[in-house]
FIRO-90042 format. One record per residue (C-alpha): residue number from 0; residue in one letter; x, y, z. Coordinates in Angstrom, 3 decimals. Layout:
<recs>
(NUM A (X Y Z))
...
</recs>
This chain:
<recs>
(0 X (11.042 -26.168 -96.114))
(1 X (12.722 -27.585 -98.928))
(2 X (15.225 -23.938 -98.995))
(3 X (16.848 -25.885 -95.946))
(4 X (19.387 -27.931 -97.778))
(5 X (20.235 -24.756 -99.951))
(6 X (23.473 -24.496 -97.743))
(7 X (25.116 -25.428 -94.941))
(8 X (24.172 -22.746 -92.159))
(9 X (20.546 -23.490 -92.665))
(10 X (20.340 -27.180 -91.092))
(11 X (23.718 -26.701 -88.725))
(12 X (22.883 -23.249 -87.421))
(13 X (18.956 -24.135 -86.613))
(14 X (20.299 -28.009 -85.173))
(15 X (23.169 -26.778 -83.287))
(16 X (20.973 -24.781 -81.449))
(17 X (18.157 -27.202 -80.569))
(18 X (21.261 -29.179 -79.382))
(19 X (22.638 -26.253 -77.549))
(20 X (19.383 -25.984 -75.519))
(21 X (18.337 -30.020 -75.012))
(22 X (22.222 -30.744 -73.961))
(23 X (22.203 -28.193 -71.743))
(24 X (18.553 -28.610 -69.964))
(25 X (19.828 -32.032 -69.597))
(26 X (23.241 -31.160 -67.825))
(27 X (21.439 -28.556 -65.710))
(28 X (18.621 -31.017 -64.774))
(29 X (21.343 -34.176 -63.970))
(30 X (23.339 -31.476 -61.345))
(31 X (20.237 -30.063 -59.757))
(32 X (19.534 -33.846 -59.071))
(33 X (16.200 -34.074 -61.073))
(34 X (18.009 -36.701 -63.571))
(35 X (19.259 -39.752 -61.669))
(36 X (22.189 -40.120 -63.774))
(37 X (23.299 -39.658 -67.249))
(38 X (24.063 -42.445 -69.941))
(39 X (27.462 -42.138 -70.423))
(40 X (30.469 -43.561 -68.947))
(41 X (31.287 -40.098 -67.430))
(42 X (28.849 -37.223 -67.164))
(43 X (31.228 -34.623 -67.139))
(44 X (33.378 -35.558 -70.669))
(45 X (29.525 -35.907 -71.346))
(46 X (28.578 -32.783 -70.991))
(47 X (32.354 -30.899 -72.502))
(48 X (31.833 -33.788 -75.853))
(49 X (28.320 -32.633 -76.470))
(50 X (29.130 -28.927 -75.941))
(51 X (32.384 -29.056 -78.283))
(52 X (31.156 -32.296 -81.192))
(53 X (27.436 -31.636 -80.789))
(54 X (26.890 -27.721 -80.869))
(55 X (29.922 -26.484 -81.680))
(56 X (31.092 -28.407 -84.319))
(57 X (27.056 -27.900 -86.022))
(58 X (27.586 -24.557 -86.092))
(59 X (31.345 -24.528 -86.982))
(60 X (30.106 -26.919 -90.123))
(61 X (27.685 -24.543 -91.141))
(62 X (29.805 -21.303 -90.986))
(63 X (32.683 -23.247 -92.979))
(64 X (30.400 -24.956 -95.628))
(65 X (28.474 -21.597 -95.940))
(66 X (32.017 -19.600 -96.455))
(67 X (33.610 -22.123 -98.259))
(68 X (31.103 -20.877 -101.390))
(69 X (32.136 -17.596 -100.947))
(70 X (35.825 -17.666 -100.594))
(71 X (36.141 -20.073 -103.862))
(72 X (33.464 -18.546 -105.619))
(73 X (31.952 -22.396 -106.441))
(74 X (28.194 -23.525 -105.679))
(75 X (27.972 -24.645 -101.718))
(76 X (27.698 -28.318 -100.735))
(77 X (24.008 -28.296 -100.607))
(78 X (21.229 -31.122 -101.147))
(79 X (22.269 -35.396 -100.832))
(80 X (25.669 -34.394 -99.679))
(81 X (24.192 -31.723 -96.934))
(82 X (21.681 -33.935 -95.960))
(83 X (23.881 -36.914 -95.337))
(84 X (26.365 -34.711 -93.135))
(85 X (23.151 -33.491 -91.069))
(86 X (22.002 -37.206 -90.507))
(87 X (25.293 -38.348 -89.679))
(88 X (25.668 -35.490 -86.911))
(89 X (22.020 -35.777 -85.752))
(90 X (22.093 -39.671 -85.123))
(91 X (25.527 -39.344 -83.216))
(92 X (23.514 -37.107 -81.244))
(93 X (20.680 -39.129 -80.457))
(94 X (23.337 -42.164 -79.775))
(95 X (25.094 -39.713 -76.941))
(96 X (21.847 -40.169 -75.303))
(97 X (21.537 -43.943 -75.496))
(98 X (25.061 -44.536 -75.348))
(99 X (24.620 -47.684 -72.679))
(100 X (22.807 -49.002 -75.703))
(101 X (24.840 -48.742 -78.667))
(102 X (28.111 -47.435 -77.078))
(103 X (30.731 -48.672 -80.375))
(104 X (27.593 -47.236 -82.828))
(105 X (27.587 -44.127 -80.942))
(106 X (31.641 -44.075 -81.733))
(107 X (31.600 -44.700 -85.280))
(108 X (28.570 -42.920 -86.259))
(109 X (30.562 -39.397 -84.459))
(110 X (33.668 -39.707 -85.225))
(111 X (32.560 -40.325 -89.388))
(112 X (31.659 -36.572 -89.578))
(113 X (34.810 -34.968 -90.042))
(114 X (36.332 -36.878 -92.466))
(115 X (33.254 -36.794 -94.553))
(116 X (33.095 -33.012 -94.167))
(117 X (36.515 -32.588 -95.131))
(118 X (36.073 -34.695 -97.728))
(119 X (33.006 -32.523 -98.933))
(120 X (35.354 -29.467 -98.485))
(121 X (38.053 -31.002 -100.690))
(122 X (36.745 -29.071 -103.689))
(123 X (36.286 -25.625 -102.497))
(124 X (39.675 -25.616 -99.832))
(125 X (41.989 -27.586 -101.400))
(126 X (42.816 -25.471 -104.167))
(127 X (46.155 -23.390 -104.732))
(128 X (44.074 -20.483 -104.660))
(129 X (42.911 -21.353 -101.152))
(130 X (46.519 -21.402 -99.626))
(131 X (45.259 -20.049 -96.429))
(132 X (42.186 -21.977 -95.248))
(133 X (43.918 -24.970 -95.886))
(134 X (44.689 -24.784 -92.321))
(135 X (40.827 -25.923 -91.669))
(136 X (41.618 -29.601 -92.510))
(137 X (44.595 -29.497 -89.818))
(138 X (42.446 -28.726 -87.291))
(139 X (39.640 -30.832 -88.546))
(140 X (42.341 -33.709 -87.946))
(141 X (43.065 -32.763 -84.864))
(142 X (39.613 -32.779 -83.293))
(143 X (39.034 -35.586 -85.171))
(144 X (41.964 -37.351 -83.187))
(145 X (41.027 -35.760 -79.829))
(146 X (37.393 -37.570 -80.306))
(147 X (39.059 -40.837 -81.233))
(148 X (40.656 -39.889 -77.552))
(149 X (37.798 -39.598 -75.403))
(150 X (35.378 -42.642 -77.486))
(151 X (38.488 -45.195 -76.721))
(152 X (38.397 -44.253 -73.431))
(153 X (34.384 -44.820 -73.222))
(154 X (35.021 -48.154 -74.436))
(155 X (37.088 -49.486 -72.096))
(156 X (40.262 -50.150 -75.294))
(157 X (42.714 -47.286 -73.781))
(158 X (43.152 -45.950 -70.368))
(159 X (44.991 -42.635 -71.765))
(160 X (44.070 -39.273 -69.801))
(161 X (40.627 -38.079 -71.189))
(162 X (41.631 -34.330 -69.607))
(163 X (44.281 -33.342 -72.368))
(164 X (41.764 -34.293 -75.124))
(165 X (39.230 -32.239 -73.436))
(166 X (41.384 -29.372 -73.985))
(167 X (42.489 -29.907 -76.846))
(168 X (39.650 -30.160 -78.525))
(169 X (38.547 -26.295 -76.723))
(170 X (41.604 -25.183 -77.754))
(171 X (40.972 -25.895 -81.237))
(172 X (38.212 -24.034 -81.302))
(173 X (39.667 -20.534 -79.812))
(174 X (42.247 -21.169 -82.267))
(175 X (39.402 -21.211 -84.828))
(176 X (37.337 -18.286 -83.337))
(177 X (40.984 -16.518 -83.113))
(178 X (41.459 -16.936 -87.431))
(179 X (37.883 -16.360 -88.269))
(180 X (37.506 -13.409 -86.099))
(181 X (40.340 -11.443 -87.122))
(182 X (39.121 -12.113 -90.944))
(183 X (35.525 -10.794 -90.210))
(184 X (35.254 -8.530 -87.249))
(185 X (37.286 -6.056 -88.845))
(186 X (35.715 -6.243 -92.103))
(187 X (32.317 -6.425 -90.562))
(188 X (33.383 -2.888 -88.465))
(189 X (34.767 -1.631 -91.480))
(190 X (31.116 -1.855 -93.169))
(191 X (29.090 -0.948 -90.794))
(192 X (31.059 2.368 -88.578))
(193 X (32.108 4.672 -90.879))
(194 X (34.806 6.381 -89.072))
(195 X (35.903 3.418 -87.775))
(196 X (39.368 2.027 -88.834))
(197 X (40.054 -1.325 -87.426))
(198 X (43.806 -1.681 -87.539))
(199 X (46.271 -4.840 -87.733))
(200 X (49.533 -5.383 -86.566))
(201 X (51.930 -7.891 -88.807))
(202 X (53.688 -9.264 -85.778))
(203 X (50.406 -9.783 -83.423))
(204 X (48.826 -11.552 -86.672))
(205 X (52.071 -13.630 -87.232))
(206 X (51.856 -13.969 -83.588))
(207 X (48.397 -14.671 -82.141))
(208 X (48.125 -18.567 -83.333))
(209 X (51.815 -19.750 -83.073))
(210 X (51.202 -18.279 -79.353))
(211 X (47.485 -20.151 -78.980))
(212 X (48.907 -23.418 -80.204))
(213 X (52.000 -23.545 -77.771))
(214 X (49.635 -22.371 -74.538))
(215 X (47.160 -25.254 -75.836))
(216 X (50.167 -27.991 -76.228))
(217 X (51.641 -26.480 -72.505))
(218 X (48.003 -26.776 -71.209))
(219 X (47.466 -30.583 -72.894))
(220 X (50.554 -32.039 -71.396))
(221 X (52.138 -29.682 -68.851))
(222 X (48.870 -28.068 -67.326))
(223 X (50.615 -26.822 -63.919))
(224 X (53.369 -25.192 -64.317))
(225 X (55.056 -21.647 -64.489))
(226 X (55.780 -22.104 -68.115))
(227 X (52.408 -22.855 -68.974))
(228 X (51.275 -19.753 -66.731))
(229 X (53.863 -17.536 -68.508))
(230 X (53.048 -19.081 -72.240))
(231 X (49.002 -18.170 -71.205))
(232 X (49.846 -14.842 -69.933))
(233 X (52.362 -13.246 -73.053))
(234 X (49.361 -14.837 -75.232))
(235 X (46.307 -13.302 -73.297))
(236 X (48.810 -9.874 -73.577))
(237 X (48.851 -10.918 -77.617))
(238 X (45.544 -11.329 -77.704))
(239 X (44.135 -8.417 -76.018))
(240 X (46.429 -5.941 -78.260))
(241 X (45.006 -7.246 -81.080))
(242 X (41.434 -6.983 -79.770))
(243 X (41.669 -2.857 -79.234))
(244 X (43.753 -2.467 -82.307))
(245 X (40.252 -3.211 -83.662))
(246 X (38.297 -0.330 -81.899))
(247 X (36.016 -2.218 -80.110))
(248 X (34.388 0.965 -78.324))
(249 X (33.019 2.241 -81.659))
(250 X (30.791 -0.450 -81.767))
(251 X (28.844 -0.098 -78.987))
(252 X (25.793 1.596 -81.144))
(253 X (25.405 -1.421 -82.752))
(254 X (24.337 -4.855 -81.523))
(255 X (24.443 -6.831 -83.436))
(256 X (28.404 -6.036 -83.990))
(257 X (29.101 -5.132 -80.501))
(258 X (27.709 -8.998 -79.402))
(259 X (31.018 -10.353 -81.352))
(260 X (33.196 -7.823 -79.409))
(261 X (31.683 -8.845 -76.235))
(262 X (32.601 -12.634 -77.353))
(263 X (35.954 -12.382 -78.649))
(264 X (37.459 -10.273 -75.390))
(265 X (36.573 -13.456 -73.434))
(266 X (39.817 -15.294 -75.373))
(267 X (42.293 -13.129 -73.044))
(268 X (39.983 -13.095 -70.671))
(269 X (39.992 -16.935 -70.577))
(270 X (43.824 -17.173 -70.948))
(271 X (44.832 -14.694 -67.875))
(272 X (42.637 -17.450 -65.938))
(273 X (44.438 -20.213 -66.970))
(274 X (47.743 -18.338 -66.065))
(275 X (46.083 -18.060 -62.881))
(276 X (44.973 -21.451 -62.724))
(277 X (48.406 -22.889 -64.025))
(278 X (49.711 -21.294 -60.624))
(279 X (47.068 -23.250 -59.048))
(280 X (45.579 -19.806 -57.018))
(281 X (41.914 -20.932 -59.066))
(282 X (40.958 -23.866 -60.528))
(283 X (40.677 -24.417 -63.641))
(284 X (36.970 -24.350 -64.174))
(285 X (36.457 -20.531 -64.662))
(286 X (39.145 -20.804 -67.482))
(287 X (37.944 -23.874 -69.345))
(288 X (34.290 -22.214 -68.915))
(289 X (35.909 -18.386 -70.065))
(290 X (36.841 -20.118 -73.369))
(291 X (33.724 -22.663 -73.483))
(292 X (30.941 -20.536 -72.264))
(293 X (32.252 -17.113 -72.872))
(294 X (34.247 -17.016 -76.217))
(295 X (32.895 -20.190 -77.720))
(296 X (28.840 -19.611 -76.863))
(297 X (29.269 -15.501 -77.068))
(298 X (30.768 -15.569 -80.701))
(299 X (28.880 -18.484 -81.678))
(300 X (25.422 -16.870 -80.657))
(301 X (26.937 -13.339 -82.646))
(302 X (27.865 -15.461 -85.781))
(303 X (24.647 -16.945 -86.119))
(304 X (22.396 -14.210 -85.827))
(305 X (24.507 -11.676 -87.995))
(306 X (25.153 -14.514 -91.054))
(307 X (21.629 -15.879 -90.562))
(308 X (19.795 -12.715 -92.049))
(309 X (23.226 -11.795 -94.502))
(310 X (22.628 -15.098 -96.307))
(311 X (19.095 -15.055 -96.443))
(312 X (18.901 -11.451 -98.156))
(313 X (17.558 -9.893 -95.317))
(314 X (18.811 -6.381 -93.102))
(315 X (21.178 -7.390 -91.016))
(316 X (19.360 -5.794 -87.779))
(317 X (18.898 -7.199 -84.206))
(318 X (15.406 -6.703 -82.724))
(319 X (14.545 -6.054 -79.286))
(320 X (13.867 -10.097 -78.543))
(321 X (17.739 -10.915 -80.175))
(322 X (19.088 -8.191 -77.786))
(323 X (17.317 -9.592 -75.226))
(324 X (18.807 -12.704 -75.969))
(325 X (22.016 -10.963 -75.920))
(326 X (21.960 -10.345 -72.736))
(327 X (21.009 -13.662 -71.412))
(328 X (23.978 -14.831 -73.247))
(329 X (26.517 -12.463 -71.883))
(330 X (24.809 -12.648 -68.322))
(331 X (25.130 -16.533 -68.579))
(332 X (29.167 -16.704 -69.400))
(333 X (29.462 -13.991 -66.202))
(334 X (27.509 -15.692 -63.652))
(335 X (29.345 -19.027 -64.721))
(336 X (33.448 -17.870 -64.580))
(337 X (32.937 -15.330 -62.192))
(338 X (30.369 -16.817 -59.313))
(339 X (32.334 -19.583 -58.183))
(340 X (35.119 -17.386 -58.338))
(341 X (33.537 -14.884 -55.807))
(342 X (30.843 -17.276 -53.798))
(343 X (32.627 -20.370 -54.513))
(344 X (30.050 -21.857 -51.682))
(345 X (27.242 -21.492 -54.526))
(346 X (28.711 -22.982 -57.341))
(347 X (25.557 -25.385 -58.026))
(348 X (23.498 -22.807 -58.014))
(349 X (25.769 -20.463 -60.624))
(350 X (25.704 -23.591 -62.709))
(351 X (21.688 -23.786 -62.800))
(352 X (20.878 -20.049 -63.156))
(353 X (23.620 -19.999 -65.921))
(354 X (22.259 -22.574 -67.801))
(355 X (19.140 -21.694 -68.028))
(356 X (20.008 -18.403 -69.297))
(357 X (21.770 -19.858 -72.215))
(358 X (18.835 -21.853 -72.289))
(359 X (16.808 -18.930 -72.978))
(360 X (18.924 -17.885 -75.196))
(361 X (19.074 -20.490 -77.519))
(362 X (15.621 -21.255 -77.020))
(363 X (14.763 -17.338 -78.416))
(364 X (17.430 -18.252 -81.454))
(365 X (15.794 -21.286 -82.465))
(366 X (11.864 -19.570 -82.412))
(367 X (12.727 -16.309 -84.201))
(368 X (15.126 -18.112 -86.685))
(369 X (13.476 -21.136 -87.786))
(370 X (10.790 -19.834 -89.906))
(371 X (14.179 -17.584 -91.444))
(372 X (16.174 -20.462 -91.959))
(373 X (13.616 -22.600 -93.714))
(374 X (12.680 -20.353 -96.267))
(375 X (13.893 -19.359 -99.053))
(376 X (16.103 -16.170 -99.530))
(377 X (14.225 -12.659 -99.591))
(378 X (16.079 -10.875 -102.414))
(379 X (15.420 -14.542 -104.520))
(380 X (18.822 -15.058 -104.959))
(381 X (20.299 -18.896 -104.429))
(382 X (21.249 -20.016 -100.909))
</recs>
């Protein structure tokens, strides 16, 4: 047990997803009507905070204090330092639930992490070797001020528009998906598909953030408009060049590749819906939920499984019960953008059946994965 606190994907990856599948029993229970209500000022930026600060940012700490070790070639953050980040993030969990209780603990306590784990990160990022993942502290500071958003609001000390934050705070993280992916998908294909040669094009990678960071502002502050349709649109076109530049069809022999495939395409996917939505033809649900659900969960649930095994020293190999998984994954993002967009009528129920598929899904993570987590690596090696 002790081989947890070797590094950071160990605690983050195997917590993020026990928080992926409580927060989400919990939101599925509260709308089927099973849960009377929910402690927190407003269930819904419940449910979107928990998603984006619980599991998202767990996993997002563990993939960036895991790399961090490789790309500057020092020992991880591991040990008092790991285990004071992983307290810090599990008791702002445990306050989201009690919230009524401790409402201004709750506050502090979550919006503490990212300035610690920047501050952790200082050593590794902040180096003039490490020119280009400097960028991870800008966006650490701007989720960091998109919490600060949303708690002031909970408080009752602003009355500023919660919905901006809210997608802000998404956007953020397709901006981060959109960097790290284009670093390892290629590289992973590369590896693993020997004719395969993933190409990239200088002006779609010049491109592809500066156009993600306008849609995001346009979306923030200027959410219907034809602008903002036309900004989402030329960057879903962006986005989806760069995605078959990388020869995502070759990949389709192997799973545990083809699962991060299947999770990036949702990025364009989710942008042509907000282009859509922008117009106001749909609302803006299948959108927020293409980026949150699809892109977000998808990649996440990829990342995870495929680092999980690389940095514990084992074959990087999905089983039959991962692909499984797989597929509850992919089958929960489709039911929940495209359902209410056909049956609209039935949205509850697309909400429950999705849910509990990415309840499954986690739930199959967290068994097969714990017992690899907690141990030490197979090869012997640190980490």
């Amino acid at each position: 047990m002790k081989a947890i606190w070797n590094l950071g994907f160990r605690p983050f990856f195997l917590l993020g997803s026990v928080w992926g599948v409580l927060q989400i029993a919990i939101w599925v229970i509260f709308q089927a009507g099973w849960l009377p209500s929910i402690p927190y000022h407003d269930p819904v930026v419940w449910h979107v905070h928990e998603m984006i600060f619980g599991f998202a940012t767990a996993i997002m700490a563990g993939f960036v204090l895991t790399a961090s070790q490789n790309w500057s070639g020092k020992p991880g953050v591991q040990g008092s330092n790991l285990i004071l980040l992983v307290v810090l993030w599990s008791s702002a969990r445990i306050l989201s639930i009690i919230w009524e209780a401790q409402p201004l603990l709750f506050a502090i306590t979550d919006l503490a992490f990212f300035p610690l784990l920047a501050y952790f990160l200082k050593p590794y990022l902040w180096q003039e070797s490490q020119k280009r993942n400097k960028i991870f502290f800008l966006l650490f500071l701007v989720l960091a001020g998109t919490n600060l958003t949303i708690h002031l609001n909970a408080l009752g000390f602003t009355n500023l528009e919660t919905r901006p934050a809210l997608f802000g705070c998404v956007f953020i993280f397709i901006i981060m998906i959109s960097l790290i992916g284009g670093r390892v998908i290629p590289f992973f294909t590369t590896n693993v598909i020997a004719n395969a040669k993933p190409a990239q094009n200088m002006w779609i990678e010049k491109l592809h953030l500066i156009s993600l960071a306008i849609t995001a502002g346009l979306v923030m502050f200027w959410e219907f408009s034809i602008i903002t349709a036309v900004a989402a649109l030329l960057t879903g076109i962006i986005q989806s060049i760069r995605y078959f530049l990388w020869q995502p069809w070759k990949s389709i022999k192997v799973p545990i590749l083809l699962i991060l495939y299947l999770g990036y395409i949702w990025i364009p996917i989710g942008l042509f819906l907000r282009a859509c939505a922008s117009m106001e033809w749909i609302s803006s649900s299948p959108s927020t939920h293409a980026f949150t659900s699809g892109a977000i969960g998808i990649m996440i649930y990829g990342m995870i499984t495929r680092v999980s095994l690389g940095h514990t020293g084992r074959k990087i190999h999905a089983t039959s019960i991962i692909i499984l998984s797989y597929v509850f994954i992919l089958a929960s993002s489709l039911i929940r953008v495209f359902g209410p967009l056909a049956l609209p009528e039935h949205n509850l129920s697309f909400i429950e059946i999705s849910g509990w598929l990415w309840f499954g899904a986690f739930t199959i993570f967290t068994i097969v994965y714990a017992p690899i987590l907690c141990k030490p690596r197979e090869d012997g090696k640190p980490g």
